[in-house]
Every structure is written in structure tokens, then in C-alpha cells.
C-alpha positions in Angstrom: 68.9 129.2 108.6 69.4 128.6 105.3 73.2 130.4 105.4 74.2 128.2 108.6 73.1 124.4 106.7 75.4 125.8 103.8 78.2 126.5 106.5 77.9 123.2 108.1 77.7 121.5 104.5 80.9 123.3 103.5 82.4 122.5 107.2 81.5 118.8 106.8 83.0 118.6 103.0 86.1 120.0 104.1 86.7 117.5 106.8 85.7 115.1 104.3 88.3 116.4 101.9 90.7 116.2 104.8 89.5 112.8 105.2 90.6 111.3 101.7 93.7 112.9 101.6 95.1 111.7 104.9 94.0 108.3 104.1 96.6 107.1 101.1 99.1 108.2 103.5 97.8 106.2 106.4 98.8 103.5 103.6 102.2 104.8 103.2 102.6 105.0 107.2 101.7 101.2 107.5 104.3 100.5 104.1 107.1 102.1 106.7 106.1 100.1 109.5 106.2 97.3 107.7 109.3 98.3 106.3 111.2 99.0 109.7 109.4 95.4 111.5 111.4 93.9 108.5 114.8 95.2 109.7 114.1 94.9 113.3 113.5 90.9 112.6 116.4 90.9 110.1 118.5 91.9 112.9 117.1 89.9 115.5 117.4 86.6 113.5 113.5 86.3 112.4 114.1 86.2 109.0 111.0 84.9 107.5 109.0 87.2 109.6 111.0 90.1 107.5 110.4 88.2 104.8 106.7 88.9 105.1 106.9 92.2 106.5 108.2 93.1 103.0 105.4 91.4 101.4 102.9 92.9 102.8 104.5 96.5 102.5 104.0 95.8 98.7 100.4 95.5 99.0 100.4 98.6 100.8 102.4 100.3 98.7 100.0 99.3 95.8 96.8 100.4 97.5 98.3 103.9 98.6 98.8 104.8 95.1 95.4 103.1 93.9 93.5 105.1 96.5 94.5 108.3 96.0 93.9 108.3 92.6 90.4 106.4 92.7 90.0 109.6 95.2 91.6 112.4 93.3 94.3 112.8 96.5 97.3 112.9 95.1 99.3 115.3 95.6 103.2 116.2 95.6 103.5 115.3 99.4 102.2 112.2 98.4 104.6 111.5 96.1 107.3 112.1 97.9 106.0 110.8 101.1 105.5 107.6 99.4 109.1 108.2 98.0 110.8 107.9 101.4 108.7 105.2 102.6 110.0 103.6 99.7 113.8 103.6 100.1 113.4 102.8 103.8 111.0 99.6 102.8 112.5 98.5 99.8 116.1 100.0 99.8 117.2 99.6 103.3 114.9 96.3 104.7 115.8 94.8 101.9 119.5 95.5 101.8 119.6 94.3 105.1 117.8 91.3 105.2 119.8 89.9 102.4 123.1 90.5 104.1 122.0 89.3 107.2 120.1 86.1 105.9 122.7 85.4 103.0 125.9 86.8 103.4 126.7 87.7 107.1 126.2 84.1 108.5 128.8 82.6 106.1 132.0 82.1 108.2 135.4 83.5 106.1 136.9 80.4 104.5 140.4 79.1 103.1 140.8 79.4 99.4 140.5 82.1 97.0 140.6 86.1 97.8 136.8 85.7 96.9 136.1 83.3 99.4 138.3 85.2 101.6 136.5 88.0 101.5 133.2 86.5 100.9 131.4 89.2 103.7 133.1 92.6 102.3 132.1 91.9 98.8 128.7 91.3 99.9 128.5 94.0 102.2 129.4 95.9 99.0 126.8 94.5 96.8 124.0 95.0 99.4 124.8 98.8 99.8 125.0 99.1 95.6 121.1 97.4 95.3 120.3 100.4 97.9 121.8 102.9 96.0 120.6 101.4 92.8 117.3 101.4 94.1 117.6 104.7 95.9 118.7 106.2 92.1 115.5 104.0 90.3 113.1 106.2 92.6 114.3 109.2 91.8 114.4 108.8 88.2 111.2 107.7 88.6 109.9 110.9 90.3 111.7 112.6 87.2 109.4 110.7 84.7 106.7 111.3 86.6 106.8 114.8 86.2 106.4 114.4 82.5 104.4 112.8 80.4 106.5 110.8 78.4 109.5 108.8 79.9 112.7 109.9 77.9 113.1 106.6 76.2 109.2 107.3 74.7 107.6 104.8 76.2 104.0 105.8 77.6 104.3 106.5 81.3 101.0 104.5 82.5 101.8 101.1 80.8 105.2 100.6 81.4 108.5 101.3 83.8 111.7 102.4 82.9 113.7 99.4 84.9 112.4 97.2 87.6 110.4 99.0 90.3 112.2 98.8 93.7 109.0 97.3 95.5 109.8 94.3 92.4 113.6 93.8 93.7 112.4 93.7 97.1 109.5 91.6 96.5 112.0 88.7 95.0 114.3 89.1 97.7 111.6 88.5 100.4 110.1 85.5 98.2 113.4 83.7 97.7 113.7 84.3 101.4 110.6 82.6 102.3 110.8 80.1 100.1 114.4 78.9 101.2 113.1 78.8 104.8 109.2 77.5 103.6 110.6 74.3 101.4 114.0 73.7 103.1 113.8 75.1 106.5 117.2 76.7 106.2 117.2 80.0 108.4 120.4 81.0 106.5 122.3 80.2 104.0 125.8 78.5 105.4 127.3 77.4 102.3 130.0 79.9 100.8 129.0 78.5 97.4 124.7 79.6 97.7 125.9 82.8 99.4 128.3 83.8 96.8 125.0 83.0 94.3 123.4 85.2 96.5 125.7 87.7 95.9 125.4 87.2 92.3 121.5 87.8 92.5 121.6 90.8 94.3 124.1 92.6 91.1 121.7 91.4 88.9 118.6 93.1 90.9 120.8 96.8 91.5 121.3 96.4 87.7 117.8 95.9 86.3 116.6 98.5 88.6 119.1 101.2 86.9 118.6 99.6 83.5 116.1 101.0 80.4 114.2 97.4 80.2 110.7 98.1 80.2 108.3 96.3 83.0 104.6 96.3 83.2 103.3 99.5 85.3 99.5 97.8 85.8 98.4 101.5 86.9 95.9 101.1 83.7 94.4 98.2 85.2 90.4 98.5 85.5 88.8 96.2 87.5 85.5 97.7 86.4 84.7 95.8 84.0 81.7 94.0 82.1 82.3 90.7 83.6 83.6 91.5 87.3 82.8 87.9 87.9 85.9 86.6 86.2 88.5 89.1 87.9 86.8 88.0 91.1 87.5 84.5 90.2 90.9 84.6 89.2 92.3 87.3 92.0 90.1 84.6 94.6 92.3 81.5 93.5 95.3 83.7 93.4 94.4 84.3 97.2 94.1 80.7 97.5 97.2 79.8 95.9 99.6 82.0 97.8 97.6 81.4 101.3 98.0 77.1 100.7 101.4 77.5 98.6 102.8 80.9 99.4 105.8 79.6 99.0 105.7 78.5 95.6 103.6 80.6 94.2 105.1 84.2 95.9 108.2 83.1 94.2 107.2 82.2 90.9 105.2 85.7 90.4 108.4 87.4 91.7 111.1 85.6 89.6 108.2 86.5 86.0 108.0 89.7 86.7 111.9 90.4 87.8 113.1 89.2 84.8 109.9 90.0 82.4 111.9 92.8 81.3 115.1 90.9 80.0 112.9 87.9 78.6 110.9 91.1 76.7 114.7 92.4 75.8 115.8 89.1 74.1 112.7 88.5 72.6 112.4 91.7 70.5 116.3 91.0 69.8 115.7 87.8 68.0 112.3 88.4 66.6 112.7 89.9 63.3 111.4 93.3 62.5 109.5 94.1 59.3 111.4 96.4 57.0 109.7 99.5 55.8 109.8 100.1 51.7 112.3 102.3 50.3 111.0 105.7 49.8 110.8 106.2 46.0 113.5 108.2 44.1 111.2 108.9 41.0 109.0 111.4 40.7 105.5 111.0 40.5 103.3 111.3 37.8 99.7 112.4 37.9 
């Protein structure tokens, strides 16, 4: 009797254990999803739905991660799972929806070989912020290998360049925002969409760059006074449900550029100097 309740105990932990490793991936499954709704409305025209698609495939992407380690499931399918999910969701989506919402709906025009040829070099710049991105993962799943990123930063507090689910994020938010405020479904002007343009290099860029960004893996929500974290993530929900428009945008366009802002500012503040060893010999 007592040898069959230990094989049904050990038959019920391992479906258990089966249990909490299948479910970051569920996570990951819905971060795809997500990820190919946003290109099927990017191609059909429904841009602000792909717009949101994205922005909810970051949350998922965030809880994925969260859960398997709050359940000791990770594990090197997981990382690369989550990986590919990745590239299709913010790589690809993203890639597309900006060409699609900014750059494709801008008819050819009379005046410079730039505004010529408005479409090509954005078709150009869309595919370099996938392969940017494409490249930041896989560095990323380098560093994560090791405990140390190679330019010594500590690999739980920060990133080495933007994280791709960042770059997407602000895409998505400017996005939403254009069509939230304005009610533009595209951008028509040759002028906004050659800005556009402009703000897609900038995003490929900071995702290959060394500028650190805030990793918020370290952040414990178990703390002595959950009452305040439950406050401020409840008005946060409040915010972006009455003024997602705003808000979405304004955390996207802090934390895009949070690394450059940190850049200049350790530029320009000065640093102390350390005293000259001394020459002369000590006497005791």
C-alpha cells in the first residue's frame, strides 16, 4: 500500500513538473501569436490593431521569462524558444508594420533622388532594424551564457543595447499614438515618412550599440510594503487604459533613449580623479 501512494505521489509530481515547464512556453506561444496577428493586420491595413498586438506580446514576453524563473523552469529550449518568438514578434511584425504604416503609403514624388526613392531606402532601413534586432538577440544569448557581459557590466541590472521587445514597443506606441491623437491611418507626407525613416536607423542602431538600459530582471515585488507597488502599478493601469495613447508613448520614448540620455550624462559629469600613487618610499 504504502509503495503504490509513493508511486502515485511521484506520478503526480512529475506531471506537475511537466506542468510548470510547459507553462512559460504557453507564454511564449501567445508572444508569436501576437506577433503574427500584428503582421496579418499590418498587411491588411489595420494598423492600430498591430499596433496593439505588439503591445501586448511585450507583456507576454515579460511574464514568460518572470514565470519560469519564479518556477525554476528555465531551461535552454526556453531560451531559445523565446528567442525565435522574438525575432518573429519584434524583428519581423515590427519591420513590417513600420513599412507598411510609414513608408509604403507615400506615393514617389518629384524632387530629389531621396524623395525619388523615398520607398527603396525605406524598405532598406526596415530590413537593417530586423537584422539589427535579429544580431541584439543573439549577442544577448551569448551574454547570457556567461556571467559577466564583455563590457563588465553585471548581467541582471543592465543590457548591453536596447532590447528588441524596447524598439518594437516604440514603434507600436508611435503607431498608436499617431492614429489615437490625430487619426491618421498612415503617414502621407514624404516629409513625416522620411522622419520615419530616420527613427527606424536610430532604433537598428541602439539595439547593436554598448549603451547600457535597465534589465528590471532584479525587480522584487515582494516587498515590506506591497501596498505601495500595488498602488503605483494600479494607476499605471489606469493611466495607460484612459490615456494609452499618451502614456504608452512616453514610457517607450524614456526608456528608448534612457541609454543615450545615461551616455551623455556620464560624458559631461565630471569624474573624480584618483591620487597619484606615491613615488617615495615609505617609512615605518
Amino acid at each position: 500500500m504504502d509503495r503504490e501512494n509513493h508511486e502515485h505521489r511521484s506520478n503526480r509530481s512529475k506531471r506537475l513538473r511537466r506542468g510548470i515547464y510547459v507553462l512559460p512556453s504557453l507564454f511564449t506561444t501567445a508572444n508569436i501569436f501576437c506577433g503574427f496577428y500584428a503582421i496579418i493586420n499590418s498587411m491588411k491595413g489595420d494598423f492600430d490593431l498591430a499596433a496593439l498586438a505588439i503591445g501586448f506580446a511585450i507583456l507576454f514576453d515579460g511574464l514568460d521569462g518572470r514565470i519560469a524563473r519564479l518556477t525554476h523552469s528555465t531551461s535552454a529550449f526556453g531560451l531559445e524558444f523565446d528567442s525565435l518568438a522574438d525575432v518573429i514578434t519584434f524583428g519581423i511584425a515590427p519591420a513590417v508594420l513600420a513599412y507598411m504604416w510609414g513608408i509604403r503609403p507615400v506615393a514617389p514624388v518629384e524632387g530629389s533622388h531621396i524623395a525619388k526613392n523615398l520607398q527603396q531606402i525605406g524598405w532598406v532601413v526596415a530590413f537593417a532594424y530586423l537584422i539589427c534586432g535579429a544580431a541584439r538577440l543573439a549577442r544577448f544569448n551569448i551574454q547570457s551564457l556567461t556571467p559577466v557581459h564583455p563590457a563588465g557590466l553585471p548581467q541582471k541590472k543592465h543590457f548591453v543595447g536596447m532590447p528588441i521587445p524596447a524598439a518594437a514597443g516604440f514603434i507600436a506606441a508611435v503607431v498608436h499614438f499617431v492614429w489615437g491623437a490625430f487619426k491618421f491611418n498612415t503617414l502621407t507626407e514624404w516629409q513625416l515618412s522620411a522622419t520615419w525613416i530616420v527613427i527606424l536607423a536610430i532604433l537598428a542602431f541602439l539595439m547593436v550599440s554598448t549603451l547600457r538600459y535597465p534589465s528590471f530582471k532584479d525587480l522584487d515585488l515582494r516587498n515590506r510594503k506591497p501596498f505601495v507597488s500595488v498602488i503605483g502599478i494600479g494607476l499605471l493601469i489606469a493611466a495607460i487604459y484612459y490615456y494609452s495613447e499618451y502614456v504608452l508613448l512616453i514610457l517607450a520614448t524614456i526608456y528608448a533613449f534612457s541609454g543615450l540620455f545615461t551616455k551623455v550624462i556620464n560624458w559631461i559629469r565630471p569624474h573624480p580623479h584618483l591620487p597619484e600613487p606615491s613615488t617615495h618610499p615609505e617609512t615605518h
